[in-house]
TORKOL-4160 file (C-alpha; in steps of 0.2 Angstrom, whole numbers, padded with zeros to 4 digits, m for minus):
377
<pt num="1" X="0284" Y="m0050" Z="0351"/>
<pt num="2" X="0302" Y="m0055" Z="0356"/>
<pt num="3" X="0304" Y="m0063" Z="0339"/>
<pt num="4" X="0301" Y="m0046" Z="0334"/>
<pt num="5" X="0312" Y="m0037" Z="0343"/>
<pt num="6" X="0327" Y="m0048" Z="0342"/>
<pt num="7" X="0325" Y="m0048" Z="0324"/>
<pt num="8" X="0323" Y="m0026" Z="0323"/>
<pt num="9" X="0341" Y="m0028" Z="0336"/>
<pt num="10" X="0349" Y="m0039" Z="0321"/>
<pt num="11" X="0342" Y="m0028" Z="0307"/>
<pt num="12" X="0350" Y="m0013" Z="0317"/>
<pt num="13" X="0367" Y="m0020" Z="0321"/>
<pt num="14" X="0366" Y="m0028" Z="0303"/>
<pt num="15" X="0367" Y="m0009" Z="0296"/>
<pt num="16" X="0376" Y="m0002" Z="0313"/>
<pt num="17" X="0391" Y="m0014" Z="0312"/>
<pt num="18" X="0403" Y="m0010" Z="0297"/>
<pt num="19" X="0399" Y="0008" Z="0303"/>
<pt num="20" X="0407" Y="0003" Z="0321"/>
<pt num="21" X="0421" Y="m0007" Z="0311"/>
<pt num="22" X="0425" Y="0009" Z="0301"/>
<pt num="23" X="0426" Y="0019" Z="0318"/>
<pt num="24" X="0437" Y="0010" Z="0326"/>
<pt num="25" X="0448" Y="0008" Z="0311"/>
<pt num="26" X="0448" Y="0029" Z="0311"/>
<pt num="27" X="0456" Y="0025" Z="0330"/>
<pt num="28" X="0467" Y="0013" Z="0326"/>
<pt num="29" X="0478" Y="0022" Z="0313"/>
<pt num="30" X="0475" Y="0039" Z="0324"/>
<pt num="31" X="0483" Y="0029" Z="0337"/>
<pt num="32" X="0498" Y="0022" Z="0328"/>
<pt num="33" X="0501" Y="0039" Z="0321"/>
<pt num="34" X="0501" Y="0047" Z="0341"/>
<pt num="35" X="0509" Y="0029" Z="0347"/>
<pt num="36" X="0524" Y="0035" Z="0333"/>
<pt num="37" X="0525" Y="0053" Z="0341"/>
<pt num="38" X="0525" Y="0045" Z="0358"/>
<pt num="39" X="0537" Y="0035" Z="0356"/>
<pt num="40" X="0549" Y="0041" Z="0348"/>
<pt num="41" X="0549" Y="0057" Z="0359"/>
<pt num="42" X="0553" Y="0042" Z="0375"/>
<pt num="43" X="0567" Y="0035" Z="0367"/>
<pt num="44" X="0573" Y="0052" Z="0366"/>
<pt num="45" X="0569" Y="0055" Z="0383"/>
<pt num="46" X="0557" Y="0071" Z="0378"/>
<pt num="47" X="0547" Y="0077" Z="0391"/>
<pt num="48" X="0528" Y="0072" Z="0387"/>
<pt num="49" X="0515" Y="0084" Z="0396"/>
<pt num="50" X="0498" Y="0075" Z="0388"/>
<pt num="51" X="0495" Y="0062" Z="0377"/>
<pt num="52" X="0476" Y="0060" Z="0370"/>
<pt num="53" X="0467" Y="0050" Z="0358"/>
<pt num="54" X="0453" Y="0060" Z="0351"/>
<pt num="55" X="0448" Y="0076" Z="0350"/>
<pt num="56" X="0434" Y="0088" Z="0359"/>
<pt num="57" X="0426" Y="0083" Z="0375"/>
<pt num="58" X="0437" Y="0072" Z="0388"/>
<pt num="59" X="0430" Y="0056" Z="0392"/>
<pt num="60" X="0443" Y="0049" Z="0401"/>
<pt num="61" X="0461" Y="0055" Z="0410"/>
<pt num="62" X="0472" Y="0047" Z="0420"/>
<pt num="63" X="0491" Y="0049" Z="0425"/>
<pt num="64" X="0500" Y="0055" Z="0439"/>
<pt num="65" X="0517" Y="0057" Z="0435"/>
<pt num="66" X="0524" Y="0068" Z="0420"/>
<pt num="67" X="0510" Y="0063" Z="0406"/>
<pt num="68" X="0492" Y="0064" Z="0406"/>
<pt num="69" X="0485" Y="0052" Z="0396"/>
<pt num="70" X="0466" Y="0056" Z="0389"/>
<pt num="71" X="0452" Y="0047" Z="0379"/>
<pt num="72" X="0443" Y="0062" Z="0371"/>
<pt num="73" X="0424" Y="0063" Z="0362"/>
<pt num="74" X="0427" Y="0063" Z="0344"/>
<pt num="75" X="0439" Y="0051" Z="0335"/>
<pt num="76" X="0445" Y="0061" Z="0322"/>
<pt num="77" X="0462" Y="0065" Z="0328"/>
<pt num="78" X="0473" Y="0067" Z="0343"/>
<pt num="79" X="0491" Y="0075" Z="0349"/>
<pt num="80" X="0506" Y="0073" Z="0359"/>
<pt num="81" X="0510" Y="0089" Z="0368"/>
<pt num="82" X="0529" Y="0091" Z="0371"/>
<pt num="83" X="0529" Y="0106" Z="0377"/>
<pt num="84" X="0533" Y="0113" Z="0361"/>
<pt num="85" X="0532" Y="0131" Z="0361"/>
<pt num="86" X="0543" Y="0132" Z="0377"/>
<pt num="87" X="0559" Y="0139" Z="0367"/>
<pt num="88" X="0565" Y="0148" Z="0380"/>
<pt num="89" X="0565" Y="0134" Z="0392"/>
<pt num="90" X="0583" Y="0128" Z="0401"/>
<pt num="91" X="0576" Y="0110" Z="0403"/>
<pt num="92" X="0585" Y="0100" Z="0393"/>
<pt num="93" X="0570" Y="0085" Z="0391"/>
<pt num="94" X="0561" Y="0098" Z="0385"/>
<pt num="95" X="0557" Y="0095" Z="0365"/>
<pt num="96" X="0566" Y="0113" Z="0357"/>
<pt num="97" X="0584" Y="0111" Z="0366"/>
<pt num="98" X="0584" Y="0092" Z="0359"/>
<pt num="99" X="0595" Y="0090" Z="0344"/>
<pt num="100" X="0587" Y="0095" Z="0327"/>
<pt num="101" X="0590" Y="0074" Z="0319"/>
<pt num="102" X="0580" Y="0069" Z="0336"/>
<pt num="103" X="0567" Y="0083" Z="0335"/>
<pt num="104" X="0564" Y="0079" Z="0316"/>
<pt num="105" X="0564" Y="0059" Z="0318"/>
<pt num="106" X="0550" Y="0063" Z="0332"/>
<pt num="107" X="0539" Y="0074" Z="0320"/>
<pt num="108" X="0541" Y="0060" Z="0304"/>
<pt num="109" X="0537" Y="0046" Z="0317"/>
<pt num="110" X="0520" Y="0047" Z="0316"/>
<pt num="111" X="0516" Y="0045" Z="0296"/>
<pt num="112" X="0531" Y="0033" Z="0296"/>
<pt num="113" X="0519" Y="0020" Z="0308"/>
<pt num="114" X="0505" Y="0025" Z="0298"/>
<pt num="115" X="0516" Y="0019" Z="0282"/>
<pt num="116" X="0522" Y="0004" Z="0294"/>
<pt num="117" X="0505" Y="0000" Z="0297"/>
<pt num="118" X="0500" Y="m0001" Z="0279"/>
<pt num="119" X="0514" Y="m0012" Z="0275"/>
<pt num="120" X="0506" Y="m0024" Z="0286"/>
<pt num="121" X="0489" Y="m0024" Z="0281"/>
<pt num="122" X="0494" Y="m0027" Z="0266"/>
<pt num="123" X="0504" Y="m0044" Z="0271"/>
<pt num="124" X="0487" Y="m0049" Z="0279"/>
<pt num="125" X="0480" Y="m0047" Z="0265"/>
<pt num="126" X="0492" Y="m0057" Z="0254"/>
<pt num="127" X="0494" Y="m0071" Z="0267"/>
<pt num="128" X="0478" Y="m0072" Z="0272"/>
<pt num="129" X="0464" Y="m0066" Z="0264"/>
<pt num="130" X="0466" Y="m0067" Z="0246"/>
<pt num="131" X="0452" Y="m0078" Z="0239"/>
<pt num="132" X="0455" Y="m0090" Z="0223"/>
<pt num="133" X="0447" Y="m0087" Z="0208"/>
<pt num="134" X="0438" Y="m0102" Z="0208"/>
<pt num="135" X="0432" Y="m0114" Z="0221"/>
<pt num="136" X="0446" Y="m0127" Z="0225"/>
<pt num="137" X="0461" Y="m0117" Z="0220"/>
<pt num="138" X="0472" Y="m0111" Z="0231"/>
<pt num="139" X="0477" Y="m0093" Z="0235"/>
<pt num="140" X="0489" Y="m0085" Z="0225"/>
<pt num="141" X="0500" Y="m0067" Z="0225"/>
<pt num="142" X="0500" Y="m0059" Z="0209"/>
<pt num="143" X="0515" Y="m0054" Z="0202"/>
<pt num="144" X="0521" Y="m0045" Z="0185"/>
<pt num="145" X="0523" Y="m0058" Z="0174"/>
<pt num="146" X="0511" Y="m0064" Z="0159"/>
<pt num="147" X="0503" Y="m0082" Z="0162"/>
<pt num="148" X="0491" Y="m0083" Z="0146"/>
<pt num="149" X="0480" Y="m0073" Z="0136"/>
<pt num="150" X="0462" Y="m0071" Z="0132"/>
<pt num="151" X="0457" Y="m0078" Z="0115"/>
<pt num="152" X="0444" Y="m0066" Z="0104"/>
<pt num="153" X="0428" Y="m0074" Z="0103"/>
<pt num="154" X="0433" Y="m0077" Z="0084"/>
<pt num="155" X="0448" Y="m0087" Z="0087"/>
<pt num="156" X="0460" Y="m0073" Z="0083"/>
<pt num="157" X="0475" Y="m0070" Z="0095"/>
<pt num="158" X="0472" Y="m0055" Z="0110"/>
<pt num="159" X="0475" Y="m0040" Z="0103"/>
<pt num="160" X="0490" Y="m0034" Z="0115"/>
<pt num="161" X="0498" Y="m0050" Z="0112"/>
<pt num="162" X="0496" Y="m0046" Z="0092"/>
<pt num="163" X="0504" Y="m0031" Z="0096"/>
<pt num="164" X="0517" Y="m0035" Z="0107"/>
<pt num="165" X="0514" Y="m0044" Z="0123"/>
<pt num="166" X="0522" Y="m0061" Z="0124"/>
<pt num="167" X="0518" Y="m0076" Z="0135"/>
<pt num="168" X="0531" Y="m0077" Z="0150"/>
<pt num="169" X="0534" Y="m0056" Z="0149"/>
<pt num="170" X="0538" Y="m0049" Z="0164"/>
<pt num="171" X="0529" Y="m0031" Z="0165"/>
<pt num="172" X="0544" Y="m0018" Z="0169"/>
<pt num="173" X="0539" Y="m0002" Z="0166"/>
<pt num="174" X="0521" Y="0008" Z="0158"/>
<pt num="175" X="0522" Y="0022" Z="0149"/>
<pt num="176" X="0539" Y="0025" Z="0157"/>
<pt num="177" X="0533" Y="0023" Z="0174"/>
<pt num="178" X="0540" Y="0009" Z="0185"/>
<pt num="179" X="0528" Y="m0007" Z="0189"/>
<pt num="180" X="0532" Y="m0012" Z="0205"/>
<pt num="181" X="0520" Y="m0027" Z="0208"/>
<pt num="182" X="0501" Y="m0030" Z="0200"/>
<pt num="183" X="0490" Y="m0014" Z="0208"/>
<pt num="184" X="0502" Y="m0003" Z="0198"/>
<pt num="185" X="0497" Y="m0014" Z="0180"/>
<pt num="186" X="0478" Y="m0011" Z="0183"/>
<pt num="187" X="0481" Y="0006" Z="0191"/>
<pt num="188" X="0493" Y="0013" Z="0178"/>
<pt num="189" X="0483" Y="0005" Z="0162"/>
<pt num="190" X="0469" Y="0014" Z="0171"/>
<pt num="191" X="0474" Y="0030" Z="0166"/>
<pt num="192" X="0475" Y="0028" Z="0149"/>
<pt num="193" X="0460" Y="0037" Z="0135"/>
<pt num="194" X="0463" Y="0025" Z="0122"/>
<pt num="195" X="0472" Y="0011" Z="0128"/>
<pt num="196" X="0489" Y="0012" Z="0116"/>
<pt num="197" X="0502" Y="0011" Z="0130"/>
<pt num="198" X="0522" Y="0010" Z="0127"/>
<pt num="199" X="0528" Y="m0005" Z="0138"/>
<pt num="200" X="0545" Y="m0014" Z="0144"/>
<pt num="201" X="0548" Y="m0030" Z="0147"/>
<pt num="202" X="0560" Y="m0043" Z="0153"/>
<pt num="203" X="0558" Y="m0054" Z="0139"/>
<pt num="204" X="0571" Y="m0072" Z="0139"/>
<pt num="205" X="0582" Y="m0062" Z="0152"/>
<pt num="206" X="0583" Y="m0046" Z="0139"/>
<pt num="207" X="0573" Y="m0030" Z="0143"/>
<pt num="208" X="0564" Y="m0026" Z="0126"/>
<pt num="209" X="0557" Y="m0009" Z="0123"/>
<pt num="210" X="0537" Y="m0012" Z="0117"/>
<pt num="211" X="0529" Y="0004" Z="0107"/>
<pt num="212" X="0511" Y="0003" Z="0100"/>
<pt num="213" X="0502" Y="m0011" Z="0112"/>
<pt num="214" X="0485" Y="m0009" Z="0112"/>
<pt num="215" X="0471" Y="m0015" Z="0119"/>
<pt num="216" X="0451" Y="m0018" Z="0117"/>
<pt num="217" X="0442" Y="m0004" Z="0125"/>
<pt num="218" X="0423" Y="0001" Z="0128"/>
<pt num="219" X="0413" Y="0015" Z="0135"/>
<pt num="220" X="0407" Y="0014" Z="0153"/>
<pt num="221" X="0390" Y="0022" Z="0159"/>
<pt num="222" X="0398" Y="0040" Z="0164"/>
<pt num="223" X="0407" Y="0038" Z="0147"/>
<pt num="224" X="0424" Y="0035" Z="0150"/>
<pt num="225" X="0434" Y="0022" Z="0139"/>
<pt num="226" X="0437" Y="0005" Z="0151"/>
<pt num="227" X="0452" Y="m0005" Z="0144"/>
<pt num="228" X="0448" Y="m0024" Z="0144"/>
<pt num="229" X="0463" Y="m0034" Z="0149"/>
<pt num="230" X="0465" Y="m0046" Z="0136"/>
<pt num="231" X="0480" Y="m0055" Z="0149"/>
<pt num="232" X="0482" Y="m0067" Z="0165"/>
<pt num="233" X="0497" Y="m0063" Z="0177"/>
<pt num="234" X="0505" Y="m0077" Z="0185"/>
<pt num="235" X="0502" Y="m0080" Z="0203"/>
<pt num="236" X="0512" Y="m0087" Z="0215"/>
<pt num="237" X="0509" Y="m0099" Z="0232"/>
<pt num="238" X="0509" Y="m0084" Z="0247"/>
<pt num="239" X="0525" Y="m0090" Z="0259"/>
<pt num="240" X="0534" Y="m0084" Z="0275"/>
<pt num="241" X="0548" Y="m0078" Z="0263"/>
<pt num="242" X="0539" Y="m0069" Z="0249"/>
<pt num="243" X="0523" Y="m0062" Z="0256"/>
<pt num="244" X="0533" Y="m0048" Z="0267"/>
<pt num="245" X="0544" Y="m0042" Z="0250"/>
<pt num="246" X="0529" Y="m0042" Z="0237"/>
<pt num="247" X="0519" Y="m0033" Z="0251"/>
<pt num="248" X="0532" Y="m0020" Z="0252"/>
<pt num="249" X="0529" Y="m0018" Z="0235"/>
<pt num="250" X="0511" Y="m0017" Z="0234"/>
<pt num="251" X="0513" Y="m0003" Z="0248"/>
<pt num="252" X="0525" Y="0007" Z="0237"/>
<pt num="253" X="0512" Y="0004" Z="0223"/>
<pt num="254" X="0499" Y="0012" Z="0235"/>
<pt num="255" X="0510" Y="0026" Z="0240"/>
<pt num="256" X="0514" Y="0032" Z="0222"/>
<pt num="257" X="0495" Y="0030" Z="0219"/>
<pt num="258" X="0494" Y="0042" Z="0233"/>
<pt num="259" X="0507" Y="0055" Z="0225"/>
<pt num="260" X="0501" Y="0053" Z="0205"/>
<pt num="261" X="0481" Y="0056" Z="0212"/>
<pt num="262" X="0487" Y="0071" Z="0221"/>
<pt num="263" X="0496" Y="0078" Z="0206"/>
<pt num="264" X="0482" Y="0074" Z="0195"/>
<pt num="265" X="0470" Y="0084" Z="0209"/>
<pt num="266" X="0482" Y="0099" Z="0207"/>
<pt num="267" X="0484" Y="0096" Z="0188"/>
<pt num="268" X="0463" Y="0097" Z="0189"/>
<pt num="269" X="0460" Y="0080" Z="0182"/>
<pt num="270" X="0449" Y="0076" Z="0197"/>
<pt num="271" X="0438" Y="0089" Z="0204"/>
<pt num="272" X="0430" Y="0090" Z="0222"/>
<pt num="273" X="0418" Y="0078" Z="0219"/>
<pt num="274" X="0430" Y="0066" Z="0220"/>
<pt num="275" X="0436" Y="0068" Z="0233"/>
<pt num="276" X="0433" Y="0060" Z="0251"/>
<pt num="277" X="0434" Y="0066" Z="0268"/>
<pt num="278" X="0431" Y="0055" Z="0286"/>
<pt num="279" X="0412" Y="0054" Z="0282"/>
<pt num="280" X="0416" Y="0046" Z="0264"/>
<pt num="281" X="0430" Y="0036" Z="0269"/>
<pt num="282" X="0420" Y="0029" Z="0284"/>
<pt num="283" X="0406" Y="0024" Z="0270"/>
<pt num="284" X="0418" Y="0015" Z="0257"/>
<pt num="285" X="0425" Y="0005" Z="0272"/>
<pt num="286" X="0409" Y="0000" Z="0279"/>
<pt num="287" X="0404" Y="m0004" Z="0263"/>
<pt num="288" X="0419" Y="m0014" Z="0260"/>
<pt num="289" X="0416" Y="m0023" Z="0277"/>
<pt num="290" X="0399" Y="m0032" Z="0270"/>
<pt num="291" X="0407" Y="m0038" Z="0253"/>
<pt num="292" X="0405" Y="m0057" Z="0251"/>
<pt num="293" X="0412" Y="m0069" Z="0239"/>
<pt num="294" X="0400" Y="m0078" Z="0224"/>
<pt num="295" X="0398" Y="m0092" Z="0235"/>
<pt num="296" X="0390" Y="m0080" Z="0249"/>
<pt num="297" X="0408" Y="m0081" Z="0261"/>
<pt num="298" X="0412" Y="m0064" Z="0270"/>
<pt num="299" X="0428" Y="m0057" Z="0257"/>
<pt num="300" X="0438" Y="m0044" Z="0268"/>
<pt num="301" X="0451" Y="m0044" Z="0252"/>
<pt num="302" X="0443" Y="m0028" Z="0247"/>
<pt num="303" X="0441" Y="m0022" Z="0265"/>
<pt num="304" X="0460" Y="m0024" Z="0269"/>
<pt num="305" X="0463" Y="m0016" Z="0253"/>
<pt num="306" X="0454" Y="m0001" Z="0257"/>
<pt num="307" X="0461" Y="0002" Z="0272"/>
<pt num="308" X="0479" Y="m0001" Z="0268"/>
<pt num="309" X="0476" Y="0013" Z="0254"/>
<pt num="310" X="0470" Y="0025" Z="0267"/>
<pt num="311" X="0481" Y="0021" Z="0279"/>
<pt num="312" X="0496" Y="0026" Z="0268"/>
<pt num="313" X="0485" Y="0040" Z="0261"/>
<pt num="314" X="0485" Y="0047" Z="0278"/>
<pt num="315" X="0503" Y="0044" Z="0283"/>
<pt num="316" X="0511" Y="0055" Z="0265"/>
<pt num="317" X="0497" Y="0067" Z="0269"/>
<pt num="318" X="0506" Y="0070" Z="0283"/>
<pt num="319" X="0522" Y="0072" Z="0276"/>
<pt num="320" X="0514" Y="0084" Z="0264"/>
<pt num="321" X="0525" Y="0101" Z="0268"/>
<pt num="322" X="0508" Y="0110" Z="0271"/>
<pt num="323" X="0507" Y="0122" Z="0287"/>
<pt num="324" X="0499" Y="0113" Z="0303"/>
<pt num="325" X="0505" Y="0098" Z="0297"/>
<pt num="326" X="0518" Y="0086" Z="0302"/>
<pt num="327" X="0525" Y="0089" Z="0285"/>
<pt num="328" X="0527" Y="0107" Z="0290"/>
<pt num="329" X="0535" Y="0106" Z="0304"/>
<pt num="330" X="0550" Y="0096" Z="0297"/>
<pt num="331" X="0549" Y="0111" Z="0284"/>
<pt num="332" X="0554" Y="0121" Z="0294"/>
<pt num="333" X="0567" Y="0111" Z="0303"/>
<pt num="334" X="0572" Y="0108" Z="0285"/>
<pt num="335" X="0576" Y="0129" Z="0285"/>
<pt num="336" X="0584" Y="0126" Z="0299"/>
<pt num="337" X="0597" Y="0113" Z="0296"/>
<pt num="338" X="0600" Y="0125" Z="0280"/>
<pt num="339" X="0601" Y="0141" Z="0287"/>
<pt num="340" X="0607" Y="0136" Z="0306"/>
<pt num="341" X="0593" Y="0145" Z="0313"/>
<pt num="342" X="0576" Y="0142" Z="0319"/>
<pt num="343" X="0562" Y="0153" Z="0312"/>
<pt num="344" X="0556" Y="0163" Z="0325"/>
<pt num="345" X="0542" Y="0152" Z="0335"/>
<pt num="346" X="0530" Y="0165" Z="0334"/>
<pt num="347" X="0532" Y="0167" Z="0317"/>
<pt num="348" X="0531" Y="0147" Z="0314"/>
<pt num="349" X="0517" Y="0150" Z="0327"/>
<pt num="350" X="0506" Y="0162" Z="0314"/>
<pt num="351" X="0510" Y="0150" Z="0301"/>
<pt num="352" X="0504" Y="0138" Z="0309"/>
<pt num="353" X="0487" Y="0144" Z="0314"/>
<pt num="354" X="0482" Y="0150" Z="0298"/>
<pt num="355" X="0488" Y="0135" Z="0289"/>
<pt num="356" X="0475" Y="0126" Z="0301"/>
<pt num="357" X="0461" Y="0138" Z="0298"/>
<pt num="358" X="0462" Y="0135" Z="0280"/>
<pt num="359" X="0465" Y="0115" Z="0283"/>
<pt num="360" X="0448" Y="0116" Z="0295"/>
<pt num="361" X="0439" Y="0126" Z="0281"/>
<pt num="362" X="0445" Y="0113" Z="0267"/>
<pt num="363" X="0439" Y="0095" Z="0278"/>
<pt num="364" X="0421" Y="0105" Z="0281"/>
<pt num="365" X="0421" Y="0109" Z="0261"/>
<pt num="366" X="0425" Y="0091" Z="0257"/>
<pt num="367" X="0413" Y="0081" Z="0271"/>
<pt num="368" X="0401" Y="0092" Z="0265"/>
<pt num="369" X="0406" Y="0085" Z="0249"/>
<pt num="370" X="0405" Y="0068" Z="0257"/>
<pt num="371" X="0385" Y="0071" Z="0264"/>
<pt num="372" X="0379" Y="0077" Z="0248"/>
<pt num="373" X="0387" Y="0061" Z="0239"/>
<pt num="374" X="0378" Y="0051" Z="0253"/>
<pt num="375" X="0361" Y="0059" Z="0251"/>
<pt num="376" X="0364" Y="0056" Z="0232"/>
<pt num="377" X="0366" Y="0035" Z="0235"/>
């Protein structure tokens, strides 16, 4: 009977645990996000009414000086409350008669620790839990540089080296867009149809324009061409002195992902279906959280990954100059550094709420989105 029961508990936090992992990393970026607000609005000596973590139902509260601090139900967002609305106000702590540079490095704090934070999974992830490619090797960071390539099975040279790849290129730009480090090869190659791409390289210290390389492709299930790479990118031994830069540029590469899939959302090259609200992105990462290696080792590469790319996705979101937003808020401090006026709060006020309204509306469209895709599994 215990047997039983111990092993139902283990079955149940076996399927309850990437869930709780997903959660609480939901809490974490909301809290570096607030965390940016806060602080920032300390250094400038902003008078803070309430600080909470969460939203809906308050669990816990506690402060007896200026700020009330508060753990709240549902952790899906939070706030800083500066007492923003108070225009009129003569206190001078108080967050409208602050200068307009302070006021807009307060609002930009917050997706600036989210992009912080992404940075920094993302060193994690190169200095620590990169897995070889075979037992016995050691870890290594990709980087943009050509080691080998794959022979055809008859022999014959790889067909993007036959048609212009070189061993020792260093990838510099595809299709006229920048590679910054080894997520942008894959991530830009990706978005090819028939995998002809225009490259250039640094070639013997020379930068060579490359027109015509093509590649072997072959149609995946939903019927999409999927480019096989016929190349091996150099890796390099992770170290205190390189794993911060080629972190920075694998963040970079993550934020441009970001910017290129939202353009390609407006463009209509992605539809709703593909996209993914708290309930999808709590799935992938829990998902992520029980991937293992071939030899049957926990792998959190993948996990890491995932959440570096939605951290980041979250902190240019907010930067996004869309009404309720942090991004449209410095927007309209934008207009007022322009114009030397402020937009009438009630106005910015108005804005504002319906910008919410339609933002609420949208995140219910998409998790409903995200349930359907769930059901569907």
């Amino acid at each position: 009977m215990y047997l039983s029961i111990l092993t139902t508990i283990a079955t149940l936090w076996g399927k309850a645990w990437p869930i709780l992992v997903a959660v609480l990393f939901f809490g974490l970026v909301i809290m570096v996000h607030e965390v940016g607000h806060f602080s920032f609005a300390k250094l400038f000596r902003v008078k803070v009414d309430k600080f909470a973590m969460g939203m809906g139902p308050t669990l816990l509260k506690f402060g007896k000086k200026e700020t009330e601090y508060s753990l709240r139900l549902f952790p899906i967002g939070g706030y800083v409350l500066m007492g923003e609305d108070e225009e009129a106000s003569d206190d001078p702590r108080a967050f409208p008669n602050k200068p307009l540079w302070q006021r807009m490095l307060i609002i930009a704090a917050g997706a600036i620790m989210n992009l912080i934070l992404g940075w920094l999974i993302v060193m994690l992830l190169l200095g620590v839990a990169q897995k070889p490619s075979q037992p016995g090797q050691p870890k290594l960071i990709g980087t943009q540089e050509i080691a080998a390539f794959h022979e055809s099975e008859d022999g014959t040279p790889a067909k993007s080296q036959s048609t212009g790849l070189a061993v020792g290129d260093t990838l510099l730009k595809i299709n006229g867009k920048r590679v910054w480090s080894q997520t942008d090869i894959s991530f830009l190659m990706s978005r090819s149809a028939d995998g002809v791409f225009d490259m250039q390289v640094k070639r013997d210290g020379k930068k060579i324009n490359l027109t015509g390389v093509t590649f072997e492709t072959m149609k995946a299930q939903e019927g999409k061409n999927v480019i096989i790479y016929d190349f091996i990118i150099r890796g390099v031994r992770p170290s205190l002195s390189n794993v911060p830069r080629y972190a920075f540029q694998e963040a970079a590469s993550m934020s441009r992902i970001v910017w290129i899939s939202l353009f390609d959302l407006l463009t209509g090259q992605y539809g709703l279906s593909d996209l993914s609200g708290p309930i999808g992105a709590v799935g992938y990462i829990a998902e992520a959280a029980t991937q293992t290696t071939p030899s049957g080792e926990r792998d959190y590469s993948f996990l890491l990954t995932i959440m570096a790319l939605m951290t980041i996705n979250i902190g240019i979101f907010n930067l996004l100059p869309v009404p309720a937003m942090d991004g449209g808020r410095l927007l309209f401090m934008l207009i007022e550094l322009i114009f030397r006026r402020r937009v009438p709060a009630k106005y910015e006020g108005w804005i504002h709420a319906v910008g919410l309204v339609l933002l609420l509306i949208f995140m219910a469209v998409v998790s409903f989105s995200d349930i359907v895709n769930l059901i569907k599994r």
